[in-house]
Backbone as JSON Lines, residues from 0, in Angstrom:
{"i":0,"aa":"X","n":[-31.95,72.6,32.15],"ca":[-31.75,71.51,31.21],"c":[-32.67,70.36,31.59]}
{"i":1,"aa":"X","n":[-33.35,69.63,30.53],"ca":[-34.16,68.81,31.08],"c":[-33.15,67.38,30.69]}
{"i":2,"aa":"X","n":[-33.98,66.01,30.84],"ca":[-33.3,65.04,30.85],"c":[-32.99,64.82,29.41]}
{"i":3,"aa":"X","n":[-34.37,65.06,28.39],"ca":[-34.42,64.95,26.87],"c":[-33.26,66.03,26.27]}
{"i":4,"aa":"X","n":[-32.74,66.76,26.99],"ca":[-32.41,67.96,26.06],"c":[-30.41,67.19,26.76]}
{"i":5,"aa":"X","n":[-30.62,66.62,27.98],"ca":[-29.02,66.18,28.24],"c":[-29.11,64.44,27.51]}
{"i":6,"aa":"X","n":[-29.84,63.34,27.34],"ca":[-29.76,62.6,26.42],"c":[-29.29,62.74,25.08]}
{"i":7,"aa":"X","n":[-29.73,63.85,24.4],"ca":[-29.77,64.47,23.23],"c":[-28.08,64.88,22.97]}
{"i":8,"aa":"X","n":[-27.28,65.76,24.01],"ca":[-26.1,65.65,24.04],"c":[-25.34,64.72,23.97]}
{"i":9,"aa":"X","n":[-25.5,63.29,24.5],"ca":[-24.25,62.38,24.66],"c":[-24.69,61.74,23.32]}
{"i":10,"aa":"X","n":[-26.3,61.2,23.2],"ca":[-26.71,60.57,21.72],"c":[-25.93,60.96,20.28]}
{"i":11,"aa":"X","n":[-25.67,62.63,20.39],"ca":[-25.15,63.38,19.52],"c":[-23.81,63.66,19.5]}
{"i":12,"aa":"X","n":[-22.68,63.02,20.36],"ca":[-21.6,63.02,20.49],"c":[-20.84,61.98,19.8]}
{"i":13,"aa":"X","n":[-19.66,62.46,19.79],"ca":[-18.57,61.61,18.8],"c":[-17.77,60.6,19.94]}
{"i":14,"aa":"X","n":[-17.16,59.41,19.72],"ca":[-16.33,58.82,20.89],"c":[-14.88,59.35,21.14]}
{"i":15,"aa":"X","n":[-14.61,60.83,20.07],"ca":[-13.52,61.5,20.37],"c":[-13.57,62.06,21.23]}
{"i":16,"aa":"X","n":[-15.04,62.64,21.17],"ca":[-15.75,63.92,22.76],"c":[-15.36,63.53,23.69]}
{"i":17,"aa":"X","n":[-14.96,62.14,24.32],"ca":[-15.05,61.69,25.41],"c":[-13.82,61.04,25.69]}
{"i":18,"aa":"X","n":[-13.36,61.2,27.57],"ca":[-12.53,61.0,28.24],"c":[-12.59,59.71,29.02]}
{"i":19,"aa":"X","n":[-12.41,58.86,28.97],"ca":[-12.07,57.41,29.74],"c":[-11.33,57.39,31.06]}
{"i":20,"aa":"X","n":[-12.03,56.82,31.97],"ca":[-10.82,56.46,33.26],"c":[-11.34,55.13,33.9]}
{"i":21,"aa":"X","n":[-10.71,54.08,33.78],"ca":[-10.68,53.02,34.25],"c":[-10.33,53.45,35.57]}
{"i":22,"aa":"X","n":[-10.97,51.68,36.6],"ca":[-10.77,51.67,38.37],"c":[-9.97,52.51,38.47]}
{"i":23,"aa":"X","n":[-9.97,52.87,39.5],"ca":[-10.9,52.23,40.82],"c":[-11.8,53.75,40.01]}
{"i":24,"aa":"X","n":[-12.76,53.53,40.62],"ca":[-14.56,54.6,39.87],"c":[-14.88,55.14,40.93]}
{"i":25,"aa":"X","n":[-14.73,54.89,42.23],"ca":[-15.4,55.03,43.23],"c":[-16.74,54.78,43.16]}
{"i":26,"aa":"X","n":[-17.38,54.19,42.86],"ca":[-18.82,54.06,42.48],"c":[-19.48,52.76,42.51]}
{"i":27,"aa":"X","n":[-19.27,52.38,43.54],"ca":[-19.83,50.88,44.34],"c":[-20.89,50.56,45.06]}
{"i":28,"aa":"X","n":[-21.27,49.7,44.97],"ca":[-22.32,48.87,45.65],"c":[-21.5,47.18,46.71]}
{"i":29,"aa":"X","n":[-22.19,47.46,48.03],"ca":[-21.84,46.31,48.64],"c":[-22.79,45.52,48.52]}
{"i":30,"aa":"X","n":[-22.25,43.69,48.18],"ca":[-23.79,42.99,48.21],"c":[-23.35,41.91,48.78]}
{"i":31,"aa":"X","n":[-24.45,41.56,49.62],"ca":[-23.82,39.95,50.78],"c":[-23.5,39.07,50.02]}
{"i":32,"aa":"X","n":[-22.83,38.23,50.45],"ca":[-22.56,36.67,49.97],"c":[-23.18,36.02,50.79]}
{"i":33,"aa":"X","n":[-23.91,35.03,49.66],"ca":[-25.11,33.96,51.21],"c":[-24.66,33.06,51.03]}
{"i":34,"aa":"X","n":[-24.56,32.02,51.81],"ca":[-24.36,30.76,52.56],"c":[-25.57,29.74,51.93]}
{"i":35,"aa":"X","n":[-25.24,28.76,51.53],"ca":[-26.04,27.65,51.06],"c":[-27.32,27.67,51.94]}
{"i":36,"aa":"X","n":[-26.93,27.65,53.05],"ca":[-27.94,27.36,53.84],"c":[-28.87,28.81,54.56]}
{"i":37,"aa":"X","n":[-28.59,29.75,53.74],"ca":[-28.99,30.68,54.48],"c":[-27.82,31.55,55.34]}
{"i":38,"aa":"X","n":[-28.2,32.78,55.84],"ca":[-27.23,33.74,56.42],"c":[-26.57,34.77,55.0]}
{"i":39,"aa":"X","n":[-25.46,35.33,55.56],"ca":[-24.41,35.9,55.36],"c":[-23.45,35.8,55.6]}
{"i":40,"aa":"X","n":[-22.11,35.16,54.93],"ca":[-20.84,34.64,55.05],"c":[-19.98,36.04,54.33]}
{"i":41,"aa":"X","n":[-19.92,36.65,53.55],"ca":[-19.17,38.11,53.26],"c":[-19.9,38.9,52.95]}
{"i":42,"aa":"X","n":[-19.07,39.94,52.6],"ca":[-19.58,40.75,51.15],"c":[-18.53,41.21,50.24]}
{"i":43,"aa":"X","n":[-19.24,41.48,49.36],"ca":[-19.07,41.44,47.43],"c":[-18.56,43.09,47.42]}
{"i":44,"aa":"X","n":[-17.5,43.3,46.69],"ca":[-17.83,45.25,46.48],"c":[-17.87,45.05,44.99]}
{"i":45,"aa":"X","n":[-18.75,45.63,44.35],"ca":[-18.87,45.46,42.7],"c":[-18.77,46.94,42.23]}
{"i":46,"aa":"X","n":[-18.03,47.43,41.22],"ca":[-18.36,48.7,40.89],"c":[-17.98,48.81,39.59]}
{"i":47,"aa":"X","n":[-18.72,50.21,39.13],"ca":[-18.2,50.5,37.64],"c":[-16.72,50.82,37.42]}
{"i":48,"aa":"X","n":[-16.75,49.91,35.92],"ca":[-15.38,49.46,35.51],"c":[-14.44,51.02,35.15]}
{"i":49,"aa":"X","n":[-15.7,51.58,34.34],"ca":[-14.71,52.58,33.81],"c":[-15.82,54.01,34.34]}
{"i":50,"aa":"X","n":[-15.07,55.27,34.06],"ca":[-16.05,56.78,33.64],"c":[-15.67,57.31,32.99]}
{"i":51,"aa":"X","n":[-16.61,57.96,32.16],"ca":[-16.8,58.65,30.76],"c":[-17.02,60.07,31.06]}
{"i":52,"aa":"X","n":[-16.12,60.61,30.5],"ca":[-16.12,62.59,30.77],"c":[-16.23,62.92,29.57]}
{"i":53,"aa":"X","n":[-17.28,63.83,29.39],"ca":[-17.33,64.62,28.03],"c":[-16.46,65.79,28.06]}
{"i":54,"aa":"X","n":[-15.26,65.98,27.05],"ca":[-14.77,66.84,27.06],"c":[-15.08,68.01,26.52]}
{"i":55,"aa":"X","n":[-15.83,68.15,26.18],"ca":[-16.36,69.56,25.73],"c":[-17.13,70.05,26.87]}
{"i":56,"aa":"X","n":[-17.74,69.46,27.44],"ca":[-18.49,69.98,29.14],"c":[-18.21,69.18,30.17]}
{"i":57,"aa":"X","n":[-17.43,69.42,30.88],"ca":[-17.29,68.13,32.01],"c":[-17.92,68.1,32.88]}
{"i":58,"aa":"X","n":[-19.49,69.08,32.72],"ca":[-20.37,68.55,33.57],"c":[-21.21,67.29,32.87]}
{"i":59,"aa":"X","n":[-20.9,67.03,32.09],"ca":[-21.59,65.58,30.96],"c":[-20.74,64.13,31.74]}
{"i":60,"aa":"X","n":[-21.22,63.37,32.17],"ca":[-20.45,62.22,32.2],"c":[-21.14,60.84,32.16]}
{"i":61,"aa":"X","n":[-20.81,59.42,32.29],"ca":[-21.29,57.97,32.3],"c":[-20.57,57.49,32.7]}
{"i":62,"aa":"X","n":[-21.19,56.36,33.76],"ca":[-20.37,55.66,34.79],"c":[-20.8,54.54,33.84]}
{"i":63,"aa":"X","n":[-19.77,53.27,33.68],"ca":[-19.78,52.07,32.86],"c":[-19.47,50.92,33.61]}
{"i":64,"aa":"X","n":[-20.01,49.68,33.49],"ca":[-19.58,48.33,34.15],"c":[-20.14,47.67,35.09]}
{"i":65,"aa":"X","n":[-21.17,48.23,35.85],"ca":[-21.26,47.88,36.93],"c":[-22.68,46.38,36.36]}
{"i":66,"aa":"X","n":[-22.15,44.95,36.56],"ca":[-23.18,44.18,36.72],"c":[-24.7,43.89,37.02]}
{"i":67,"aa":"X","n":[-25.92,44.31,36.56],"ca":[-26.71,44.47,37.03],"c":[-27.36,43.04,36.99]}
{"i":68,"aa":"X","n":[-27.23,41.98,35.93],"ca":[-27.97,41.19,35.31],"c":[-26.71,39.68,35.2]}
{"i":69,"aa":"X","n":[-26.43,39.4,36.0],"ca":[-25.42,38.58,35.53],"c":[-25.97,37.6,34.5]}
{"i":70,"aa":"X","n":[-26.94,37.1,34.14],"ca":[-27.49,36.04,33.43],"c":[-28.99,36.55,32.66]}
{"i":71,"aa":"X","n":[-28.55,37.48,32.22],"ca":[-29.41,38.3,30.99],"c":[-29.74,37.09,30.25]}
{"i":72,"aa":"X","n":[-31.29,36.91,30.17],"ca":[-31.42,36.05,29.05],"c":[-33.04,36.71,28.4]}
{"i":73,"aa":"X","n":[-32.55,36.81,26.71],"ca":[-33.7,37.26,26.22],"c":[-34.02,36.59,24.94]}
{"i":74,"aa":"X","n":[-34.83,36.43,23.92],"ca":[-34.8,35.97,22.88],"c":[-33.98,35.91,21.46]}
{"i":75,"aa":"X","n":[-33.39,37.42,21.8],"ca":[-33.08,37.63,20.3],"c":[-31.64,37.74,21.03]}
{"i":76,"aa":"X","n":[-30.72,37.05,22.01],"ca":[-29.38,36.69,22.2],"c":[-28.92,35.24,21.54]}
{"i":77,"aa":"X","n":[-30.15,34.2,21.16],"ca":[-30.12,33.09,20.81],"c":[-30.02,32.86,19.38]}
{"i":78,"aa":"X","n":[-29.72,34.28,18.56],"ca":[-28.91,33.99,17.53],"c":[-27.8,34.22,17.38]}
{"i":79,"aa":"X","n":[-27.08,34.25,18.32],"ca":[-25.56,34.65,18.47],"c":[-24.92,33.25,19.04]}
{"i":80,"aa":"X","n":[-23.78,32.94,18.62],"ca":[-22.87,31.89,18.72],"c":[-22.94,31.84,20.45]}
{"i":81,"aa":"X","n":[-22.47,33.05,21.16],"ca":[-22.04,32.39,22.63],"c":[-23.67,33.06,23.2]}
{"i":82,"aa":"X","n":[-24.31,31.94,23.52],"ca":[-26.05,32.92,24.3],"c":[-25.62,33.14,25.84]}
{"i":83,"aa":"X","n":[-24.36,33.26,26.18],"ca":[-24.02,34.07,27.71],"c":[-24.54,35.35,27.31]}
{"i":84,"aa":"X","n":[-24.8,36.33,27.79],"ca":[-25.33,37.72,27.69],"c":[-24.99,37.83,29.42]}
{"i":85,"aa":"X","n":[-24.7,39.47,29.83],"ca":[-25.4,40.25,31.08],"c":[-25.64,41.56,30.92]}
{"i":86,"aa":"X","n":[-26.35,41.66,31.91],"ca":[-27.1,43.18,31.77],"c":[-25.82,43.73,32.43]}
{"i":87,"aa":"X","n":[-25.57,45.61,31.81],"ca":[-24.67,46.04,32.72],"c":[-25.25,47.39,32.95]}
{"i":88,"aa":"X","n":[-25.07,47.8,33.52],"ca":[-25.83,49.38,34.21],"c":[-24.65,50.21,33.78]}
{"i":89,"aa":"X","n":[-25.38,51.52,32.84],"ca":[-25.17,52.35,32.71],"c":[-25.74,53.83,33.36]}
{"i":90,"aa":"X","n":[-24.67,54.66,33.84],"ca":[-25.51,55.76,34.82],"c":[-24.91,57.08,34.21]}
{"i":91,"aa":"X","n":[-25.87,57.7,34.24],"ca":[-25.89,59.12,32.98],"c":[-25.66,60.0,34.46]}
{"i":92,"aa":"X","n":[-24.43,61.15,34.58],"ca":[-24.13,61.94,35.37],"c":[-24.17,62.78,35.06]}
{"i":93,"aa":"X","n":[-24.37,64.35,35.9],"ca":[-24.28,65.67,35.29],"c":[-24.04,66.43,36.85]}
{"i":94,"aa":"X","n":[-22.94,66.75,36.64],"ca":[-22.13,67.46,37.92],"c":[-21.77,66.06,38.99]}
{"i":95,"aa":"X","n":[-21.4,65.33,38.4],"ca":[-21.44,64.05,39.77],"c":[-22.44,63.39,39.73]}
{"i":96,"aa":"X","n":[-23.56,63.72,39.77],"ca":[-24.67,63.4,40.37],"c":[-25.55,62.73,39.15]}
{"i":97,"aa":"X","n":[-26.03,61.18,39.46],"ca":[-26.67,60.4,38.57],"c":[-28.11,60.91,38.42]}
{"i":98,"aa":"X","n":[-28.19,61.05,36.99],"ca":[-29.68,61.79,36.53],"c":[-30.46,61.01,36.12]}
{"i":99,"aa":"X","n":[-30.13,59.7,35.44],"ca":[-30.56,58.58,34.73],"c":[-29.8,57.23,34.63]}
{"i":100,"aa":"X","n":[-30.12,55.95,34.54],"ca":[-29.86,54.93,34.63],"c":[-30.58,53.66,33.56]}
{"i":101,"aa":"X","n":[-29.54,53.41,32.73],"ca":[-30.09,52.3,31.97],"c":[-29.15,50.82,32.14]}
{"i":102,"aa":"X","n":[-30.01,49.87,31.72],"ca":[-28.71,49.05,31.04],"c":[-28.76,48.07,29.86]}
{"i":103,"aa":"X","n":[-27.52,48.09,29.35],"ca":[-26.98,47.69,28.02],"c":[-26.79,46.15,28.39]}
{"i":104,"aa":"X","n":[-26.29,45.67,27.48],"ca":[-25.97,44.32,27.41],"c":[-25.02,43.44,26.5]}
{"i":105,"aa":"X","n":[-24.21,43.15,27.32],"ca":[-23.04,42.53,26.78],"c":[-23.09,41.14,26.46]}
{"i":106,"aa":"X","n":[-23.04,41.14,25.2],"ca":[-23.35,39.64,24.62],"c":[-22.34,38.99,23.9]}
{"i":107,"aa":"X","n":[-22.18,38.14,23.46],"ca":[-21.51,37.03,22.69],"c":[-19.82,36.8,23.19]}
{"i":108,"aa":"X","n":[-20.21,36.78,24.83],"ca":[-18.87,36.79,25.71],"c":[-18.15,38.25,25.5]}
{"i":109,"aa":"X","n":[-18.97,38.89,25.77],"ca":[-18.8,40.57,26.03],"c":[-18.04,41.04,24.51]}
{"i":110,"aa":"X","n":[-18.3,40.51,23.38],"ca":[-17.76,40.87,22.47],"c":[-18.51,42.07,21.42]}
{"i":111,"aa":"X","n":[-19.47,42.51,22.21],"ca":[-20.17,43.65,21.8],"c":[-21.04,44.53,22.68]}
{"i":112,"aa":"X","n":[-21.65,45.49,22.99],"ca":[-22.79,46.25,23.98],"c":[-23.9,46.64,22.95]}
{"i":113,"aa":"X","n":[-24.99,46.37,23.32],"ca":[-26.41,46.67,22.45],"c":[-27.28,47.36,23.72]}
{"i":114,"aa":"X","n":[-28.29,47.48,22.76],"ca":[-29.1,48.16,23.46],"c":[-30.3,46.91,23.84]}
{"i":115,"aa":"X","n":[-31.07,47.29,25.26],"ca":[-32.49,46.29,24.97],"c":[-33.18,46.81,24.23]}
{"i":116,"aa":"X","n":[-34.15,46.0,23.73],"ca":[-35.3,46.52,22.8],"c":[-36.37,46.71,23.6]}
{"i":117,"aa":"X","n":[-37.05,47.33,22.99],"ca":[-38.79,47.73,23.84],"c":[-39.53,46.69,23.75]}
{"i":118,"aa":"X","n":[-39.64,45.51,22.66],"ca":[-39.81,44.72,22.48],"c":[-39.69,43.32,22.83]}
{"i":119,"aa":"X","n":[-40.2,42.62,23.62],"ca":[-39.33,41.12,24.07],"c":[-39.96,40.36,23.04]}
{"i":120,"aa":"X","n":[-41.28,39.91,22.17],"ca":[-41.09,39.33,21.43],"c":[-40.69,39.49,20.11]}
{"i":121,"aa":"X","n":[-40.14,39.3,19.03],"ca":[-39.4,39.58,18.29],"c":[-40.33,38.69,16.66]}
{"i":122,"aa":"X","n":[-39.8,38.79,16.0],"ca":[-37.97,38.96,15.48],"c":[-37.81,39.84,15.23]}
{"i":123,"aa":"X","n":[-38.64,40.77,14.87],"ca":[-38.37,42.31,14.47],"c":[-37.99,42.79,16.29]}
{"i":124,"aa":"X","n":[-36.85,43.25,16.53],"ca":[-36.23,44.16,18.08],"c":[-36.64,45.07,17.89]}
{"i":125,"aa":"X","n":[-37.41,46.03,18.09],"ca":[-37.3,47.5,18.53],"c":[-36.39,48.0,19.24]}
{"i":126,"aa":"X","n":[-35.22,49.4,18.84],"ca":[-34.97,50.03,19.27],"c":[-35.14,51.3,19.29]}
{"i":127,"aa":"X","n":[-35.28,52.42,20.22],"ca":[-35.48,53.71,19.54],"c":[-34.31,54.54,19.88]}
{"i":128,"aa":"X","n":[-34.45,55.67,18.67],"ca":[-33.01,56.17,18.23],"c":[-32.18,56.25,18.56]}
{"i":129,"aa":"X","n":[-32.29,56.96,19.53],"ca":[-31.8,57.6,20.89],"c":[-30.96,56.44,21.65]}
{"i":130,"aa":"X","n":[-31.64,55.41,21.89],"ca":[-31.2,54.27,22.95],"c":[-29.99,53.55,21.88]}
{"i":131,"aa":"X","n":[-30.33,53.18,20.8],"ca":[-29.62,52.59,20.18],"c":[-28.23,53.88,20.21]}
{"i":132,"aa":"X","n":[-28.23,55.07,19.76],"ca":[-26.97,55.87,19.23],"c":[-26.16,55.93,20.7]}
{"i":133,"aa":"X","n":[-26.59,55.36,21.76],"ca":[-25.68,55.6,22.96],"c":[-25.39,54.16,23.07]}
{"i":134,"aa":"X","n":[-26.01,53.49,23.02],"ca":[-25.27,52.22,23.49],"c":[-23.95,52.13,22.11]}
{"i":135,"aa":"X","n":[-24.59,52.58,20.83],"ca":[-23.11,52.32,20.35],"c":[-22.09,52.92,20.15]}
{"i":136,"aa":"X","n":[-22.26,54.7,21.26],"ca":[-21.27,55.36,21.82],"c":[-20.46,54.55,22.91]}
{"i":137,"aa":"X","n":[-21.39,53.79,23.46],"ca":[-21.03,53.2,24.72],"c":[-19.8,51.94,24.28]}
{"i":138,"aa":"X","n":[-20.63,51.53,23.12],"ca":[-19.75,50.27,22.34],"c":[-18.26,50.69,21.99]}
{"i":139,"aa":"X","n":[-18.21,52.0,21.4],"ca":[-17.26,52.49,20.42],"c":[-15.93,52.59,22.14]}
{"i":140,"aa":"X","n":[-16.83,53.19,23.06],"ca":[-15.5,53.55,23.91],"c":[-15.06,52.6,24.84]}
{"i":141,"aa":"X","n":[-16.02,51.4,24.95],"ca":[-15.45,50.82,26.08],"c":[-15.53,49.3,25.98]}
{"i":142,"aa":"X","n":[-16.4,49.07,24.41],"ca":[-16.24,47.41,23.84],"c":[-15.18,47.12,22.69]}
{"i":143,"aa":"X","n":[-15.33,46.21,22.65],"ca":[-13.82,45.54,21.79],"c":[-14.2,46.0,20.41]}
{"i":144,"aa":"X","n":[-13.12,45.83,19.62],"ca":[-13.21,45.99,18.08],"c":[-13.86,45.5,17.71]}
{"i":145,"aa":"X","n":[-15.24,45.34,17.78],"ca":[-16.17,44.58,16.79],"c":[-16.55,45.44,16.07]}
{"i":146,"aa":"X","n":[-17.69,44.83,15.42],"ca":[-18.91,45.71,14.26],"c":[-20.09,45.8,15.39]}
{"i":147,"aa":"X","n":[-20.67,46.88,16.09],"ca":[-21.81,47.16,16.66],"c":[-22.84,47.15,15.41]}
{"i":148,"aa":"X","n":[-22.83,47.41,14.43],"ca":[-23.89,47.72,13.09],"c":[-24.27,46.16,12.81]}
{"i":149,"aa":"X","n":[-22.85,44.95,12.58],"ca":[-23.41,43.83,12.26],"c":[-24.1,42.49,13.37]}
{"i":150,"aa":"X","n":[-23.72,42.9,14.68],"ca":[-24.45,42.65,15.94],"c":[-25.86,43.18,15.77]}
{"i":151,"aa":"X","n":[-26.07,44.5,15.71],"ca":[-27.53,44.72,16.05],"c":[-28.29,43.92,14.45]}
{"i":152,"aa":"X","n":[-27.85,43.93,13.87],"ca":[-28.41,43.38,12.54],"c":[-28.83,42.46,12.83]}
{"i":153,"aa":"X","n":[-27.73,41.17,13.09],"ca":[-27.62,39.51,13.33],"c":[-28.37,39.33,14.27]}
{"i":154,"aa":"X","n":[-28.85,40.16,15.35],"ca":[-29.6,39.93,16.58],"c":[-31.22,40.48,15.87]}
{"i":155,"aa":"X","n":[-31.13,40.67,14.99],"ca":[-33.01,40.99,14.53],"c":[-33.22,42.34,15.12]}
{"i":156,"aa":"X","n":[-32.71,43.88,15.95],"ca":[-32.91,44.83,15.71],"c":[-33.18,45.69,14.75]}
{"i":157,"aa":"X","n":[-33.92,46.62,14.9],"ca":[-34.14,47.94,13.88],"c":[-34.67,48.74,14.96]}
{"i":158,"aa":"X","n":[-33.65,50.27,14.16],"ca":[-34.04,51.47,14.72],"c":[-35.5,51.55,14.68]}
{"i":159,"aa":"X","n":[-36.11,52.37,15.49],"ca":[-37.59,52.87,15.64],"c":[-37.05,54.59,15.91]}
{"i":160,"aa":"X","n":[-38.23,55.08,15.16],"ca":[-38.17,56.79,15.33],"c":[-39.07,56.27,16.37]}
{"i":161,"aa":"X","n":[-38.92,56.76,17.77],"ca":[-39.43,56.96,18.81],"c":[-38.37,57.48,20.39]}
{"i":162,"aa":"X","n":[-39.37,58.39,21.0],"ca":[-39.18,59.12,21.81],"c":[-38.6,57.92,23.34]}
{"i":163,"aa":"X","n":[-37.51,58.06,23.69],"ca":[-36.87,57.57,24.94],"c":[-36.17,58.2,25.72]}
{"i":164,"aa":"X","n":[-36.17,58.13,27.15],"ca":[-36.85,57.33,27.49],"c":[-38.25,57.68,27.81]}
């Protein structure tokens, strides 16, 4: 199986396909806490919030939540009411084991997940197909009741037929 041919699976999945399990994830990163002045005074354990099991193969899975970007700032977040945004890392698994790694972004006080665009200057966003149909798998299972369709709109996205990653 290559990476295009296991993308192609989750892109093409329904948010019924899939199994949810909130913390603990096991799936952490330790990161120091620094001291104003320099040093190391603790550390941080940050990890993904939730994991995603495809039930039709449970060698398919996505680890969700984990902070990558606390202060995501890009152009086309500054048409949205709250311009807090962060990046969050998404990690594409197959038997356990992380095959791929992107991240999404939670904007308007986490009231939706989008995709980045290929694009940083705008107004037209590029997204391509692929990237966009998972982040709003990603949306459907683990962001709030919004509209993902009228977010990517309001933010100046459009699909692109193009090959990702």
């Amino acid at each position: 199986m290559t990476l295009d041919d296991y993308l192609t699976v989750i892109a093409t999945s329904k948010p019924n396909d899939w199994r949810a399990t909130v913390l603990p994830t096991f799936m952490f990163r330790v990161v120091p806490v620094r001291a104003s002045g320099g040093g190391t005074v603790d550390f941080e354990l940050q990890e993904h919030t939730t994991t995603l099991t495809f039930a039709r193969d449970i060698r398919f899975g996505m680890a969700w939540g984990l902070v990558g970007d606390k202060n995501y700032s890009e152009e086309w977040i500054e048409k949205l009411p709250n311009k807090r945004a962060q990046g969050v890392l998404i990690d594409f698994l197959f038997n356990g084991a992380m095959v791929y790694r992107d991240m999404l972004v939670a904007v308007d006080g986490w009231r939706c997940i989008l995709p980045q665009p290929i694009n940083e200057i705008g107004p037209v966003f590029q997204v391509p197909k692929r990237r966009m149909a998972i982040a709003k798998l990603v949306h459907q299972l683990v962001g709030p009741e919004s509209s993902f369709e009228s977010y990517f709109k309001r933010v100046g996205m459009q699909e692109l037929d193009q090959a990702w990653p």
